[in-house]
C-alpha positions in Angstrom: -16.1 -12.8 25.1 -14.7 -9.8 27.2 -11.7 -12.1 27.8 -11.4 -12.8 23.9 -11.7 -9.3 23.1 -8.6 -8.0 25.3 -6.5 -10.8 24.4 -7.2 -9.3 20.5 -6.5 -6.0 21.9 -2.7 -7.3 22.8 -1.9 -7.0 19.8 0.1 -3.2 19.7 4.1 -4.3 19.1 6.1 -2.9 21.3 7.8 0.4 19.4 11.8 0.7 18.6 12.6 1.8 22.1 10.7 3.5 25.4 11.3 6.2 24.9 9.1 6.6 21.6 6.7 4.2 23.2 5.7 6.7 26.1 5.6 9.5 23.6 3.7 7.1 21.5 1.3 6.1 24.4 1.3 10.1 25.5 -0.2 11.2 23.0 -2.7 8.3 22.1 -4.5 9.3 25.4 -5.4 12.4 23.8 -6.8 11.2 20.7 -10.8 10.9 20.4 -12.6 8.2 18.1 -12.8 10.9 15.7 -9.3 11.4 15.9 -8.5 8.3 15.6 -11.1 7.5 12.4 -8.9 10.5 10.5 -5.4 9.1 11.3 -6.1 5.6 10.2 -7.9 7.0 6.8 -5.3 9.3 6.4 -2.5 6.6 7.0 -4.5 4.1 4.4 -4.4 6.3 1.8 -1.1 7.2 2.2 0.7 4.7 3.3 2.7 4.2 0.2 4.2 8.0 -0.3 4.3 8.4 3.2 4.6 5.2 4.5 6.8 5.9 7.6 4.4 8.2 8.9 1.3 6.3 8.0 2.8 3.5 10.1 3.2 5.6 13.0 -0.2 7.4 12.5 -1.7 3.6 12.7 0.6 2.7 15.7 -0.7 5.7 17.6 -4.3 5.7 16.4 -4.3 1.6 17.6 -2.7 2.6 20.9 -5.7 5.0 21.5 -8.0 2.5 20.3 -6.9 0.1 23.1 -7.2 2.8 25.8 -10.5 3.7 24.6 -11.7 -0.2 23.5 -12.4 1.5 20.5 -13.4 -2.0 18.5 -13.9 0.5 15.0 -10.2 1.7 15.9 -8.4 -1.6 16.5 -9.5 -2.8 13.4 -8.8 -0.1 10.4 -5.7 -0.2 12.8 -5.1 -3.6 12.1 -5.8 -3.7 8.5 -3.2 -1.2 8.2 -0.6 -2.8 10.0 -0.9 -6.2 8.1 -0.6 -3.9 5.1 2.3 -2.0 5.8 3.7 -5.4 6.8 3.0 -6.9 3.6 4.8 -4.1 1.4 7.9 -5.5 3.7 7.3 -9.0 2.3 6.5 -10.0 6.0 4.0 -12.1 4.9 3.6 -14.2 7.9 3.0 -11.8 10.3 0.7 -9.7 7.6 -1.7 -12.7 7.0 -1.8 -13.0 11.0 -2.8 -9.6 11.5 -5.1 -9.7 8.2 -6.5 -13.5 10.5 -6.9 -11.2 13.5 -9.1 -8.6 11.8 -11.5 -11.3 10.5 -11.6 -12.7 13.7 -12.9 -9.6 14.9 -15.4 -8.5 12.8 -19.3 -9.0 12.3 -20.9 -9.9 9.2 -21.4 -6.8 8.1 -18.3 -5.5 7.8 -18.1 -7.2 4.1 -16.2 -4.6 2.8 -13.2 -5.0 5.3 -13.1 -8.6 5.7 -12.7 -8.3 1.9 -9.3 -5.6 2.4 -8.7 -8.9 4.6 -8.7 -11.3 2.7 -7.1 -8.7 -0.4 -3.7 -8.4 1.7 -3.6 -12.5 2.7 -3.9 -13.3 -1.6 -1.0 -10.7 -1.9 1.1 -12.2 0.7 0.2 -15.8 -0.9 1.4 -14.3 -4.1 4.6 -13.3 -2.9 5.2 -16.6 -1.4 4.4 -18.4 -4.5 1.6 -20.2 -3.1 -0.6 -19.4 -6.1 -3.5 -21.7 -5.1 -3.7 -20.6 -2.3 -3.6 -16.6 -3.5 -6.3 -17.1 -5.9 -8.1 -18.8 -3.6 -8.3 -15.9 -1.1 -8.7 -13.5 -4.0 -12.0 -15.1 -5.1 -13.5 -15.1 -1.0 -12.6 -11.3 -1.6 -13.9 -10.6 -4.5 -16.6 -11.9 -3.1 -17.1 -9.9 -0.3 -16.7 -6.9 -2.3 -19.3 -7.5 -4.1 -21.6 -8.5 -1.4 -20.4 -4.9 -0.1 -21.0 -3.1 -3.3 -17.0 -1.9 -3.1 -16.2 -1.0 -7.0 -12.9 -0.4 -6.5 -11.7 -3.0 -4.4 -13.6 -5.1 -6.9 -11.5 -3.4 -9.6 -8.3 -4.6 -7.6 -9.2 -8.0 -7.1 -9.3 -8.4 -10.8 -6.3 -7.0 -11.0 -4.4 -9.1 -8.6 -5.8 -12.2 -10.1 -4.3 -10.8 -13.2 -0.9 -10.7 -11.1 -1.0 -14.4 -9.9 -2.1 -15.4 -13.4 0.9 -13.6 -14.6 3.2 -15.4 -12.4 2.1 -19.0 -13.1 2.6 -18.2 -16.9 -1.5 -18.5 -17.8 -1.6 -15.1 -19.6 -4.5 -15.5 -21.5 -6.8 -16.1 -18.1 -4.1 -12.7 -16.6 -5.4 -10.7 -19.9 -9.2 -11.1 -19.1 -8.3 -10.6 -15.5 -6.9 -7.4 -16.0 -9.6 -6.0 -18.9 -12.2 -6.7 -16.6 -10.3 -4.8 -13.6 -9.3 -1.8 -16.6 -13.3 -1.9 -17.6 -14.2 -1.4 -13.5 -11.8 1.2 -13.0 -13.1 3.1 -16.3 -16.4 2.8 -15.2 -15.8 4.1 -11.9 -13.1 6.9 -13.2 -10.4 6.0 -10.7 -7.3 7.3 -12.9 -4.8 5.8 -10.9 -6.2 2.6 -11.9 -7.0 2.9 -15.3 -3.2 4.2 -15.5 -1.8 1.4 -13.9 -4.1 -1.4 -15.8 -3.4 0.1 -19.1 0.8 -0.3 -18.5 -0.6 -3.9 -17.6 -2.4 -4.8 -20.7 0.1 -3.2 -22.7 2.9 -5.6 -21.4 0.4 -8.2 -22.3 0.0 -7.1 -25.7 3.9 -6.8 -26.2 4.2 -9.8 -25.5 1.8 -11.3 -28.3 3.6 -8.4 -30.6 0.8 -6.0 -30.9 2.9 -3.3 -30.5 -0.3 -0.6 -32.2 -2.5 -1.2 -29.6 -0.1 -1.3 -26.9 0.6 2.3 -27.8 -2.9 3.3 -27.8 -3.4 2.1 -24.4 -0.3 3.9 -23.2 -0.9 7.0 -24.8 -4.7 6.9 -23.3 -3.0 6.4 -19.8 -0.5 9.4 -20.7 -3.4 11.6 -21.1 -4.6 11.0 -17.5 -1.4 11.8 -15.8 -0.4 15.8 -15.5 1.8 17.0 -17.6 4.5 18.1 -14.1 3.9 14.7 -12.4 6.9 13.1 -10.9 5.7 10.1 -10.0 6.2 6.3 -10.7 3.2 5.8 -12.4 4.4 8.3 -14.7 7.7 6.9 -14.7 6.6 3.7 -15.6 4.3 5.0 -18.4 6.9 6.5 -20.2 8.9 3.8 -20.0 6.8 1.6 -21.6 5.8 4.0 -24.3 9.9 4.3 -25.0 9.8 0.5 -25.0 6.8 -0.3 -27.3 8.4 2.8 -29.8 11.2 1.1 -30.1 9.9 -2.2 -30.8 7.6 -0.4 -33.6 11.4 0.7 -34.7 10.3 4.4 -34.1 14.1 5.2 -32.4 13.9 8.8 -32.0 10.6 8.5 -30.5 11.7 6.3 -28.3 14.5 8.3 -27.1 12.5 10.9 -26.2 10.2 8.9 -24.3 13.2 7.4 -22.3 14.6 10.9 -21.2 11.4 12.0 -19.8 11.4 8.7 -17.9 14.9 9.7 -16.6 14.3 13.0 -15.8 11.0 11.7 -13.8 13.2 8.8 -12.5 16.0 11.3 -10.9 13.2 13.4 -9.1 12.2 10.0 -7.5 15.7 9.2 -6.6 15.1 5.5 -6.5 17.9 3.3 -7.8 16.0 0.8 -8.6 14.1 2.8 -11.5 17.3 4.2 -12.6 18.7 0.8 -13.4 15.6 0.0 -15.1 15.8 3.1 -17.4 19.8 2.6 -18.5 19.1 -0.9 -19.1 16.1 0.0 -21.2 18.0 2.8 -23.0 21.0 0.4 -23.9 18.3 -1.8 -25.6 17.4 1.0 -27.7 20.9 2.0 -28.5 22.0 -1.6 -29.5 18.8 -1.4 -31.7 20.6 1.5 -33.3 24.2 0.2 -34.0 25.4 2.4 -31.3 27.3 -0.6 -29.4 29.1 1.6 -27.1 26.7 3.7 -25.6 25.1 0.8 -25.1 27.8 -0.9 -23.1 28.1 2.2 -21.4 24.4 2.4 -19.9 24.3 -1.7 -19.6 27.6 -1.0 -17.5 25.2 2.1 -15.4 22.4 -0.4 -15.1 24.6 -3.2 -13.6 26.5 -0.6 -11.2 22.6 0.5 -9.9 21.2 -3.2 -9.4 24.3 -3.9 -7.5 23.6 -1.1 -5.1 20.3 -2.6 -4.5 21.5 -6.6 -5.1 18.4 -7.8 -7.5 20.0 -10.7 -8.8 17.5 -11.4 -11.4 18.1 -8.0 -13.4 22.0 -8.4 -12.5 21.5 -11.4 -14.8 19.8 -9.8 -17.5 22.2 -7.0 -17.8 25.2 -9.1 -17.5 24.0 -11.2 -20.4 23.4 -8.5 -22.3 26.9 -6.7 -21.6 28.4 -10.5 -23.2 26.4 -9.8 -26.0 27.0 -6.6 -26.8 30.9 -6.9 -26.6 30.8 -9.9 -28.5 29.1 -8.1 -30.6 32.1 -5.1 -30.3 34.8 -7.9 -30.4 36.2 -8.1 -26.8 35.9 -11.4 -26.7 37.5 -10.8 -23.1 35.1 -8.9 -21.7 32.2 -11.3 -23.8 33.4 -14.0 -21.3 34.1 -12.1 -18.3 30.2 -10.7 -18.2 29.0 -14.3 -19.3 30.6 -15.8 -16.4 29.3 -13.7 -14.0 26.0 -14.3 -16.2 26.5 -18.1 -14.9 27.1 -17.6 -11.9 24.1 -15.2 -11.3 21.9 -17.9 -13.2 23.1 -20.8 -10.4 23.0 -18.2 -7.6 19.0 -17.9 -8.5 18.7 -21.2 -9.3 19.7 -22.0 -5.3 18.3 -19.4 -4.0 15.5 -20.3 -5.4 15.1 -23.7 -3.8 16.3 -22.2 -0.8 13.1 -19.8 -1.5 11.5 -22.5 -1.6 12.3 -24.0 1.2 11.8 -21.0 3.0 8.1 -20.5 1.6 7.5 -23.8 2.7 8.1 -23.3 6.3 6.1 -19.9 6.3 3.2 -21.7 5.1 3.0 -24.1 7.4 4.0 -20.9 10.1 0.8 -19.8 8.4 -1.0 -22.6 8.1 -1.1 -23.4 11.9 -1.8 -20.3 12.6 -5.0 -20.1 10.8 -5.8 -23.3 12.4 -5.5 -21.4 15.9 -7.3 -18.7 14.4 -10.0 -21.5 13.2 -10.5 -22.8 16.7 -10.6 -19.5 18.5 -13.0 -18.4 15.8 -15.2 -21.4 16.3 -14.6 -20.8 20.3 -15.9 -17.3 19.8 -18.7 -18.6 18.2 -19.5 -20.9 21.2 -19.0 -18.3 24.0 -21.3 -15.7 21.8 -23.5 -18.4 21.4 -24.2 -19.2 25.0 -23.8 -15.4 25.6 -27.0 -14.9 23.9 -29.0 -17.5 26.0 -27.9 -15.5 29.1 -27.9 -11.9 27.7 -29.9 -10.1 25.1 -29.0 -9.7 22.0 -28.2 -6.0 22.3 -26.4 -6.5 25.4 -24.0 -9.2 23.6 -23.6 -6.7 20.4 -22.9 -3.8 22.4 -20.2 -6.1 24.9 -18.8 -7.3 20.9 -18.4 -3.6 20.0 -17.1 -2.1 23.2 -15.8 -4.6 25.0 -18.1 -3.2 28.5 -21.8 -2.4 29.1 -22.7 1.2 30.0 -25.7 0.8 32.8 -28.7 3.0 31.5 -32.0 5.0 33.0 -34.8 3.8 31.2 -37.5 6.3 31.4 -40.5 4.2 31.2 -40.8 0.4 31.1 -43.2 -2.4 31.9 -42.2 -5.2 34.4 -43.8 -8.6 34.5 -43.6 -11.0 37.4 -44.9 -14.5 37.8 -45.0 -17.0 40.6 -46.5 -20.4 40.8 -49.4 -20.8 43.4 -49.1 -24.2 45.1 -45.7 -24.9 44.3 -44.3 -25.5 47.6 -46.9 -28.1 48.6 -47.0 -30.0 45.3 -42.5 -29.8 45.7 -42.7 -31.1 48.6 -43.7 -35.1 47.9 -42.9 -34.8 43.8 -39.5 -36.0 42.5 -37.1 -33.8 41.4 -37.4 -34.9 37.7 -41.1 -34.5 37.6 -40.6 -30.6 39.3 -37.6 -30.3 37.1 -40.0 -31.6 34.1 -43.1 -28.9 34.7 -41.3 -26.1 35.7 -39.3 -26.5 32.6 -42.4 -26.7 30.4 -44.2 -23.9 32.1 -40.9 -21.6 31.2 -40.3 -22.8 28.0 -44.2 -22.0 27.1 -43.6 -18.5 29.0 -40.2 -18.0 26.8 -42.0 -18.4 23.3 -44.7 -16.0 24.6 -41.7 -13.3 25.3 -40.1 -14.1 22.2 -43.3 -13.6 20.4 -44.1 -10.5 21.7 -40.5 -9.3 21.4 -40.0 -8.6 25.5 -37.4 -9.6 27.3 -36.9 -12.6 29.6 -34.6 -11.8 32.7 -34.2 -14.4 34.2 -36.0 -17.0 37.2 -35.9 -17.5 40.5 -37.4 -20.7 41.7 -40.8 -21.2 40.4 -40.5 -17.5 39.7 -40.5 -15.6 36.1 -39.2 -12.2 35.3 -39.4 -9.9 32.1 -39.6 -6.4 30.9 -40.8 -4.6 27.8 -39.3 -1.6 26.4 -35.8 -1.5 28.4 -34.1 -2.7 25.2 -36.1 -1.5 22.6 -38.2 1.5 21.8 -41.7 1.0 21.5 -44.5 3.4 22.5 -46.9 0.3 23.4 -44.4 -1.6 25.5 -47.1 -1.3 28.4 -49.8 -2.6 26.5 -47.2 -5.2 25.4 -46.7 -6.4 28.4 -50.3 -6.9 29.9 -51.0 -8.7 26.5 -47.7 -11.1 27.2 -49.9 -11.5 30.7 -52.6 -12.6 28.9 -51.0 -15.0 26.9 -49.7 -16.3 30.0 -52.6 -16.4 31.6 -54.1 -18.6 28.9 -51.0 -20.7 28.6 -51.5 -22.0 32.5 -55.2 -22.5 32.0 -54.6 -24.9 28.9 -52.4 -26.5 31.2 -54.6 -26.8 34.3 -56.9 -28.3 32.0 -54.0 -31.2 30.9 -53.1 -32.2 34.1 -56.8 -32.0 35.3 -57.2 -34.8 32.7 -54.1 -37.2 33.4 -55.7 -37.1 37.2 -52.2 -35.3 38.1 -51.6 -32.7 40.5 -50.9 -28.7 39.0 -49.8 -25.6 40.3 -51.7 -22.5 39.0 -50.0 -18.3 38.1 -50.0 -15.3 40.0 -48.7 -12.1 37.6 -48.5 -9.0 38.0 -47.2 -6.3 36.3 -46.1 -2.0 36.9 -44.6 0.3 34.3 -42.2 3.2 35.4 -38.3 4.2 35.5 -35.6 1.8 35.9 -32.0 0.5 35.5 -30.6 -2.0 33.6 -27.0 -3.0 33.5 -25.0 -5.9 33.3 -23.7 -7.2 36.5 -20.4 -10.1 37.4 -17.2 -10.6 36.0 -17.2 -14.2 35.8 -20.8 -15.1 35.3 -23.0 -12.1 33.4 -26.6 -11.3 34.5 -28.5 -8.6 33.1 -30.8 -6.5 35.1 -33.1 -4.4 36.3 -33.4 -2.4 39.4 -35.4 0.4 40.4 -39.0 1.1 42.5 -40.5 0.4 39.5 -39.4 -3.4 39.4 -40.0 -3.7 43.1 -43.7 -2.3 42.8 -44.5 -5.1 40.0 -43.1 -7.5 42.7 -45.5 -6.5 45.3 -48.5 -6.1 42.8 -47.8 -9.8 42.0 -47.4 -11.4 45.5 -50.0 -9.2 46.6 -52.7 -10.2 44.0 -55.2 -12.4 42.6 -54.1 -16.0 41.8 -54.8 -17.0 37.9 -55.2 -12.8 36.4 -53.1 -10.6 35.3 -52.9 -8.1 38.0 -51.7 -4.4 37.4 -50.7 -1.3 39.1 -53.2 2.1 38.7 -50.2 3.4 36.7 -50.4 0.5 34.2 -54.2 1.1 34.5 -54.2 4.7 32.9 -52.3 3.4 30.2 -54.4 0.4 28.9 -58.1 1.2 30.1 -58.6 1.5 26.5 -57.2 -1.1 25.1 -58.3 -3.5 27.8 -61.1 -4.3 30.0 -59.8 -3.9 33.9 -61.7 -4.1 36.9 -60.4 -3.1 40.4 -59.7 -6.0 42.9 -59.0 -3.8 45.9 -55.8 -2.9 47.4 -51.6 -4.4 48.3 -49.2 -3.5 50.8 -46.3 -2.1 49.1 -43.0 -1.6 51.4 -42.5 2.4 51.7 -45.3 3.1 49.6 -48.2 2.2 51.6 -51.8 1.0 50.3 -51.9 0.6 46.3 -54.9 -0.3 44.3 -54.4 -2.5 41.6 -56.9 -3.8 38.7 -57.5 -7.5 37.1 -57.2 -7.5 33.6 -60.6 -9.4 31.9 -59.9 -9.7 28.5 
């Protein structure tokens, strides 16, 4: 497990150059968890307007996770990172981080495992493997719901709307994105409701119900202030300055489309710019003004080149035939339906080569979650057999930190056992048949512990250790203990009885049991052992070896806490190294 969890914590990338990297590592050490918790918020919820500092927030903040094996840390670190790396379209090594994350978390992180499996959809999405995309969307629907998340559920609908979208099934996309517009209403997220509003509204376009496209876009207008610069508002006025002009209301759109440019220069992003003059030369074609329509198709094309998107390069440059067709320069008609060609077979192989190249990632992808299967199901195994040889808190708490921090326990109750006769009877009985009691005798002991919620240490020979309240707090772990004695006690006569009856030979108890301070920690690198030290342990020892074979023997100080609970009479006094003379009590009943 410990080894698992550092191998996971490998996972900080080396920064541009060393020099960034020590400052980087410099300043981590300085960080706190808190710290750390408000850089990777901060960085989530920014990481689009401010991406490059979100990402170096997270790099920092996952750097001071390591140093501090701050498991919380590593993984909003993590989900970060694959994030950022999906916005690059690096989709293979964003679904292996996004793997990485799940692999670390518990079950009831449902909330993040469901931002987990949110990004690997995406990146599926962007590959084209739609199956595959709405496949992971569903696990994290899911998992939002199980985690009561409204918003994330909101964007799950949403991106099923997306894939939808993509695969040409717009009816399913247009229930997809209602249901993601009715969560985000009900929830008031504006950004949301903004953004699924210019959604629906395409849809409607599309099926020429241009009236309640506008009323959709007009209720989204009303959410954004009136100053915002932004791309959502943008967007939103672009789209009202499209669906105005397919109503045929021209001056209306025109204004619409020169508060989108004016919003759009603020943003300075080409990419928006040659969206808006290719949107404005639509609406002056719709006017009969072929020139000034030329003219912005002729801006549009000079902006997509800047940025090289093919796929609008084409749309322009068939428009620009068209319109000087349209104009008469038959010239210039075949000159931009050439290139129009030749853009159109350009997509068409990169296409296949996109293909291609999607192919290979998912099968980069594909044997990586088969790595990521196997070390899951590894982890399983090692937690698995961690939890016969540690307690359950101890495992959690080595999951969670990666180390176990050895504690002073204030008051506990130790319980000892050893098996009167055991020697003789070992001494001419086969192994198998030793082997065969000592296993039932244990096993019987174990269900008693388990019952009783105490824990079993471990055994040593024909020995038995345990202890009540070390792990968990309970005021009447004492009296829990002698009662655990008693069971015992009443286990081994049940089975003195049996093997009186089958004529075979038996071995009978000795326990005894003391309640004080102690240690417990975890001890070995290679094989882990947790336990208890402390005169407190050593005292139950002695009270054990020292007392009455087949009762539950217990110190005076384990006296004064169940005399009323339990009837006790004294049975005189032990030797205890250091201590001298103790008296000690038989529990009767």
């Amino acid at each position: 497990m410990l080894k698992d969890l550092a191998d996971l914590l490998k996972i900080v990338e080396p920064l541009p150059d060393k020099s960034s990297e020590s400052v980087l590592t410099e300043l981590s050490t300085d960080l706190s968890e808190k710290d750390i918790d408000g850089l990777l918020e901060y960085a989530w919820e920014n990481c689009i307007t401010e991406t490059e500092k979100a990402r170096v927030d997270t790099e920092m903040a996952l750097n001071a996770s390591h140093i501090l094996g701050y498991m919380r840390g590593v993984t909003r670190a993590l989900r970060n990172k694959a994030y950022f790396r999906m916005l690059k379209s690096d989709y293979k090594h964003s679904v292996e981080d996004a793997q990485y994350l799940l692999n670390l978390l518990d079950e009831s992180e449902t909330q993040l495992a469901g931002t987990a499996w949110d990004i690997i959809a995406n990146c599926y999405n962007g590959l084209g493997l739609y199956e595959k995309s709405v496949e992971s969307t569903y696990k994290s629907l899911k998992l939002y719901e199980m985690a009561g998340y409204e918003r994330g559920i909101s964007w799950a609908h949403h991106n099923l709307g997306n894939v939808f979208s993509n695969i040409g099934e717009f009816e399913k996309a247009d229930k997809e994105f209602r249901r993601s517009l009715d969560k985000f209403e009900e929830i008031g997220h504006k950004e949301g409701i903004i953004r699924l509003c210019t959604l629906v509204s395409q849809n409607l376009r599309r099926d020429k119900k241009y009236d309640e496209a506008m009323k959709l876009l007009l209720k989204a207008d009303e959410l954004i202030p009136l100053e915002e610069h932004s791309y959502l508002s943008f967007s939103n006025n672009l789209n009202l300055g499209i669906t105005q002009r397919l109503l045929g209301y021209l001056d209306e759109s025109a204004q619409y489309y020169s508060k989108s440019k004016e919003i759009g220069s603020t943003l300075k992003n080409i990419e928006l710019q040659a969206q808006y003059e290719y949107e404005l030369a639509l609406l002056f074609k719709d006017q009969g003004d072929l020139k000034s329509s030329a003219n912005h198709l002729d801006n549009a094309l000079e902006y997509s080149t800047q940025i090289n998107t093919r796929q609008h390069k084409k749309d322009i440059a068939h428009a620009l035939s068209g319109v000087h067709e349209e104009m008469g320069h038959s010239i210039e008609a075949l000159k931009y339906f050439k290139l129009y060609d030749r853009l159109s077979r350009e997509l068409l192989n990169g296409d296949a080569l996109q293909r291609i190249h999607n192919m290979e990632v998912q099968k980069d992808i594909e044997s990586a979650e088969r790595e990521m299967e196997y070390h899951r199901r590894l982890q399983e195994e090692t937690e698995k057999i961690l939890k016969n040889v540690l307690p359950i808190p101890i495992v959690e708490e080595l999951k969670s930190t990666g180390r176990v921090k050895p504690k002073r326990i204030p008051h506990a109750a130790a319980l000892f056992t050893d098996f009167v006769g055991f020697t003789a009877i070992s001494s001419h009985t086969s192994p198998e048949e030793i082997v065969s009691q000592l296993d039932y005798c244990f096993s019987g002991f174990d269900k008693i512990m388990d019952d009783l919620c105490i824990e079993k240490l471990k055994t040593i020979g024909d020995g038995y250790m345990a202890v009540a309240g070390a792990l968990t707090s309970c005021e009447k772990h004492t009296e829990i203990c002698v009662r655990a004695g008693l069971e015992i006690r009443k286990f081994m006569e049940e089975y003195i009885m049996m093997r009186k009856a089958e004529g075979k030979e038996y071995w009978n108890v000795r326990i005894g049991i003391h309640c004080g301070p102690l240690i417990a920690g975890v001890i070995g690198n290679k094989k882990f052992a947790y336990d208890v030290w402390g005169d407190t342990v050593n005292t139950a020892s002695r009270i054990e070896s020292g007392g009455q074979v087949g009762e539950v023997n217990i110190s005076s100080e384990v006296y004064k806490v169940v005399k009323d609970q339990f009837t006790c009479v004294p049975a005189g006094l032990v030797e205890a190294k250091g201590k001298g003379k103790l008296q000690i009590y038989t529990v009767v009943e």
